[in-house]
C-alpha positions, 0 to 999 in steps of 0.5 A, a space after each residue: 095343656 098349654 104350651 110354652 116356648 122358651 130360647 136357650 141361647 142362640 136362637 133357638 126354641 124349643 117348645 115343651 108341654 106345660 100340664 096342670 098339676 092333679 089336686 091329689 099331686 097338689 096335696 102331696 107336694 104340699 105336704 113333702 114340703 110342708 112337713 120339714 118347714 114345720 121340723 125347721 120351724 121348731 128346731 129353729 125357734 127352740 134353739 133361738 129362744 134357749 140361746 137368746 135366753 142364755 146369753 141373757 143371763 150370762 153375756 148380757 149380764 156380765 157385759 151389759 147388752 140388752 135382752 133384744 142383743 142377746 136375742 139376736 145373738 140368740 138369733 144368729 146361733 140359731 140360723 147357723 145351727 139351721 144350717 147344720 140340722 139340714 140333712 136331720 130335718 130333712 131325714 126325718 121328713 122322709 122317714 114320715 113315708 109321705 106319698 110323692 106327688 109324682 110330677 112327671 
């Protein structure tokens, strides 16, 4: 184990024990992590590709705005619903049951 040292304010230092991680620690912080970026990805990109298609067909068509204005407006749907569908991904993601990695 290495050692790290770091000031926090003052002057002071304190030194603390930096250890490498296990590959089984690996693994489960990799898929904790990776199974709600998956949940996000898909909730983001149908919520983006169905609103970019639907304001298309009715503000692009009724205001003139191109397809690449309604996909950003599409796109901008999406990102705020992102913000609201957090805490669902995020429940879901640890009602899988995955292990924790333990990082203590």
């Amino acid at each position: 184990a290495a050692a790290a040292s770091s000031s926090h304010g003052g002057g002071a230092s304190t030194r603390a024990a930096v250890c490498a991680l296990s590959q089984t620690q690996l693994l489960r912080l990799f898929g904790v992590n990776f199974i709600p970026f998956i949940g996000f990805g898909v909730v983001d990109n149908v919520i983006m590709l169905t609103c970019g298609d639907l304001i298309d067909h009715t503000l692009g068509v009724t205001f003139g705005i191109s397809t690449l204005a309604a996909a950003g407006l599409g796109n901008i749907v999406s990102n705020s619903m992102g913000f609201l569908t957090t805490d669902l991904v995020q429940g879901v993601a640890s009602r899988m049951g995955l292990p924790q990695p333990e990082l203590d």
